[in-house]
N, C-alpha and C positions, 0 to 999 in steps of 0.2 A: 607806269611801274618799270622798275629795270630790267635786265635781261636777264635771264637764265644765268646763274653762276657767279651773278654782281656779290658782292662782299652784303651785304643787311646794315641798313644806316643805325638798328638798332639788335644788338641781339643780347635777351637777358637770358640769363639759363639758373634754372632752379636755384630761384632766388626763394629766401626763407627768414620770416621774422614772427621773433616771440615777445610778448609783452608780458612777465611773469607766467598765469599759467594759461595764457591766453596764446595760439599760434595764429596770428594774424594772413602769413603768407606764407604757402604751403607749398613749396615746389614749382616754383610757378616759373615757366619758359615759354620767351613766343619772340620772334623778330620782324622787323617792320621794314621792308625795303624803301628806295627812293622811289618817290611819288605817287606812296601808297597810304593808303588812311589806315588804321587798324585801331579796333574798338575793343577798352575792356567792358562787357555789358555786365551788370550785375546790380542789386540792392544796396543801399546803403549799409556800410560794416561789412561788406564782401570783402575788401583786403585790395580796393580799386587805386587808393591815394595811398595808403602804405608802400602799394607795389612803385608808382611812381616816384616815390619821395627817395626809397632806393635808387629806381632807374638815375632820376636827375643830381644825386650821392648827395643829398640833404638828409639820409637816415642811414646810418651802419646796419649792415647785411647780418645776419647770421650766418649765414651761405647763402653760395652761390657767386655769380660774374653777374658784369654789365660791360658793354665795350659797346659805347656810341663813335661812328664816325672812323671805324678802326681803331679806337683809342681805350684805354683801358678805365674804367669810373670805380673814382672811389669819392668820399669824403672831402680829400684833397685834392680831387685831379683836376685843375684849372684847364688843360687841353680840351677834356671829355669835356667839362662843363661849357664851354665858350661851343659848343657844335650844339645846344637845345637852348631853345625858347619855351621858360614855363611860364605857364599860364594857372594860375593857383587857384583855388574857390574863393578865397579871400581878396579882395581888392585891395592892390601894391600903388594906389595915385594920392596926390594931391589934391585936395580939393580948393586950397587956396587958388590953385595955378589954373589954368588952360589949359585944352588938350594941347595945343602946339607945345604949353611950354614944359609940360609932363613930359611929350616925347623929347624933345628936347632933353632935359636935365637928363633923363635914363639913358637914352642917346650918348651923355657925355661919359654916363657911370661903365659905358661898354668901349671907352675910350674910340668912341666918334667925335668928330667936330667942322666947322669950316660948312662947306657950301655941300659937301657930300654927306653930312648929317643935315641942311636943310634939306635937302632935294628927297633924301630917304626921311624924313619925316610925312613930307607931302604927299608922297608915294603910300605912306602906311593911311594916313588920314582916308585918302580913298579907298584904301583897299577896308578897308573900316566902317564905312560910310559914315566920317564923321567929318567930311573936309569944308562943308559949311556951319559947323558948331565950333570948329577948331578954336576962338579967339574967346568961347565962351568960359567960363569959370566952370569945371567942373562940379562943384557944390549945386550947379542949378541944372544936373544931368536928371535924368530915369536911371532909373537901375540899370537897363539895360545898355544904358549908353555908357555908361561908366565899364558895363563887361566889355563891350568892344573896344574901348579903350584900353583895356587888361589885355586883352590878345593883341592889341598893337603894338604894346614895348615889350610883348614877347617877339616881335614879328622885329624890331627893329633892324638889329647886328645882320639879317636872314639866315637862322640856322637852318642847320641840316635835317633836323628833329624838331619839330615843335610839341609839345606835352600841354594839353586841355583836358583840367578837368573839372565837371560839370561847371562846361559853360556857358550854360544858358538855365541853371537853377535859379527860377527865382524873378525872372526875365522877361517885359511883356511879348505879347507874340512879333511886334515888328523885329522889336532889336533879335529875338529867335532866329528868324527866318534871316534877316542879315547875316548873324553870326554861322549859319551854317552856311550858307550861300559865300560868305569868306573862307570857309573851311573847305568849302570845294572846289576853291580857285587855287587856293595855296597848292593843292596838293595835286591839281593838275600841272599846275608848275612845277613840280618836280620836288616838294617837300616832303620830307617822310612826316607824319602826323600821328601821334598817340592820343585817342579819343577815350577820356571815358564818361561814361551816361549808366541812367538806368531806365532810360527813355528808348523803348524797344524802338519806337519810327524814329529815330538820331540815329541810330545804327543799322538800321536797314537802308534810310536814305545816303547814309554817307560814308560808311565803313565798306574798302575790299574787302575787307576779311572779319572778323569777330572772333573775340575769347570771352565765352561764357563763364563766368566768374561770382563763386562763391563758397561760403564760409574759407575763406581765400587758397582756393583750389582751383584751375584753369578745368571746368567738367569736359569744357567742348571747342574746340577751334577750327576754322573754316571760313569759306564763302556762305554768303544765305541759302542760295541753294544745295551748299554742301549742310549745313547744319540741318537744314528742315525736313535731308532726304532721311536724318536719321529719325526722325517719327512719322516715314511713310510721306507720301505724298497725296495722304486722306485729306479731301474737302469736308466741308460741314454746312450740310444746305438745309435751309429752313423755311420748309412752304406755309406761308400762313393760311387758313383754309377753314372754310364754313361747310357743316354739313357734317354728317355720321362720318368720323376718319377711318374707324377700325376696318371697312372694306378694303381704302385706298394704302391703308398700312401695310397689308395682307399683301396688294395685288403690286405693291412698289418693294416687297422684300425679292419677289421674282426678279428682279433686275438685276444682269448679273455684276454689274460695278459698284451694286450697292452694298454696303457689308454691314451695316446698323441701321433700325430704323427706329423711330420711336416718340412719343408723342410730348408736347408741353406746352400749356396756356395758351390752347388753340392753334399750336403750331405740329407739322410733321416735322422731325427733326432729322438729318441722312446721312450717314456718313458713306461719301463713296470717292472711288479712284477717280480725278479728272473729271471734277463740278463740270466744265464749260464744255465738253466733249456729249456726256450723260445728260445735260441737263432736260433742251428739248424733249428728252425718249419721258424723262421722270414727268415733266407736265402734264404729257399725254397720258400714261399711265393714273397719274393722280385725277384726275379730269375722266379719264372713262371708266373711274370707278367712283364715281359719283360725288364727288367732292367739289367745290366752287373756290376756285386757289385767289385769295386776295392779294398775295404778296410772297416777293422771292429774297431771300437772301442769301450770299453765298461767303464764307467763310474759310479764305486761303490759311491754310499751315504759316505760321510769321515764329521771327523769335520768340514771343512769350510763349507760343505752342512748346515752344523746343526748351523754352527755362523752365517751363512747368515738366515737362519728360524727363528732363536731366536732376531734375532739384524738387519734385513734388510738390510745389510751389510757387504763389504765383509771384512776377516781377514784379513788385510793388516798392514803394519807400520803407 
C-alpha cells in the first residue's frame, strides 16, 4: 500500500444514481490507494456494478465525483479511462480466436503493437495461468478459463486501477482459486484493485479493506478486524454433548467470559469473549458436571456476522 498522504489511485465521493423511482446508489464514497485491494461486499442489486459503471464513466452520475489516477472521470474522459482495467461479468472474447490472439487484437485496440505487445501478451498469459492453452481456440475453454482470460485484457495496457466484477460467478473451483491467487499478485505489485463479490471468504481472503454494501448505501467500511470489532469480538462455541445438559448449562453460565448459553439438537450453544483463550476452562467445566462432550466447534465473528448486524440479513444471492 502507499504511504501516508499519497494522492488515492481511486477516489469516489458520493456518488448517487436513480433509475425512475428506484435509487440505485445512495451516497456512496470510498477510495482505494496504490497496492491495495478494496472490496465492495454485498447481495446481488446492492448498487455493486451500478457503483462501478460510474467509477469506470460507462454510466452518467446523478451526483457526485470520480478522479481515478489524479484525473478527473466522466463519460468522456479518455485520460481517467485509459488508467483502469475493467473487468465486466459479461465476457468481452472471441471465441473464434485464441487466447494469444484475443490478447492480441485488444492489445492493438489499446494502441499497442510490435515486440512490446508480444512480450506483454506473454507476460499476461502467465499471470493468467493460461500460457499453455494460449494457441487454443477459446470456444473450447471452461467457463472459467474464459474469466481469466477476461481479467487478462483488463490486465493488458497495466493500469493503475483494475475494476473486477464478480469474477469468479459461475466458475469451477480451479479457475476460482487461480483467479484469486492473480488478484493477489497484481496487487502486491502495486495495483490499486476494485473487488466486488458477495462471496464473504473473496473478501476476507483478499480485500485490505471492505465496503459493506446495500440496498446501495456503503453501511460499514474498514479492515476485517475493524468491521467485525463492530459486533463484539463474541465467539460462538458449540459442544456437542451426550447425557442430562441442563446441569452442565447451569454450571458453564458461571464462567465469567461466557455471556449466553443455551441448548440445540444436542448441542450446548456459548457465546463468549475469546473461544481459544476460555475454551479449555469451558471443557472442564462441561465434563465435571457430568456431561460426555462429543465434539467442539468454534465459530469466529467473519463478515456475514457483520452483514447480518448491519443489514438484519443474511449475505446471500
Amino acid at each position: 500500500m502507499s504511504g501516508a498522504g499519497a494522492e488515492p489511485i481511486l477516489d469516489a465521493r458520493n456518488l448517487r444514481k436513480q433509475f425512475k423511482d428506484l435509487v440505485a446508489v445512495d451516497d456512496v464514497s470510498f477510495s482505494i490507494a496504490e497496492g491495495e485491494t478494496y472490496g465492495l461486499l454485498g447481495p446481488n442489486g446492492a448498487g455493486k456494478t451500478t457503483s462501478i459503471s460510474m467509477i469506470a464513466g460507462l454510466l452518467e452520475r446523478d451526483g457526485g465525483e470520480v478522479v481515478v489516477d489524479g484525473k478527473p472521470m466522466t463519460t468522456t474522459s479518455t485520460a481517467a479511462k485509459a488508467a483502469i482495467g475493467l473487468v465486466p461479468q459479461d465476457l468481452a472474447i472471441y471465441p473464434d480466436l485464441t487466447a494469444r490472439e484475443n490478447l492480441m487484437f485488444f492489445g492493438r485496440l489499446y494502441g499497442m503493437g510490435g515486440k512490446p505487445l508480444a512480450a506483454r501478451v506473454a507476460e499476461v498469459l502467465e499471470i493468467i495461468g493460461l500460457a499453455d492453452r494460449a494457441g487454443d481456440r477459446t470456444e473450447e475453454y471452461s467457463g472459467g478459463m474464459k474469466r481469466r482470460l477476461n481479467i487478462g485484457i483488463g490486465l493488458l495496457h497495466r493500469p493503475r486501477l483494475l475494476i473486477l466484477d464478480e469474477p469468479t460467478v459461475g466458475v469451477d473451483p480451479q479457475s476460482r482459486n487461480a483467479i484469486l491467487e492473480s488478484v493477489e499478485q497484481l496487487s502486491g505489485e502495486g495495483m490499486a484493485v476494485l473487488y466486488t463479490t458477495h462471496y464473504m471468504e473473496e473478501a476476507e481472503r483478499l480485500c485490505d479493506r471492505v465496503g459493506i454494501i446495500d440496498e446501495g448505501r456503503i453501511k460499514a467500511e474498514g479492515t476485517r478486524a475493524q468491521l467485525v470489532s463492530l459486533v463484539g469480538e463474541r465467539d460462538r462455541v458449540l459442544l456437542g454433548v451426550t447425557g442430562f445438559a441442563e446441569p452442565a448449562v447451569a454450571a458453564l453460565q458461571g464462567v465469567a467470559a461466557v455471556e449466553e448459553v443455551s441448548t440445540r439438537d444436542g448441542a450446548i450453544v456459548l457465546i463468549v469473549d475469546g473461544a481459544s483463550r476460555v475454551l479449555p476452562e469451558l471443557l472442564r467445566v462441561a465434563a465435571g458436571a457430568g456431561v460426555t462432550i462429543t465434539g467442539v466447534e468454534v465459530e469466529e465473528p467473519n463478515l456475514e456476522t457483520v452483514f447480518l448486524h448491519l443489514t438484519g440479513k443474511a449475505l446471500r444471492d
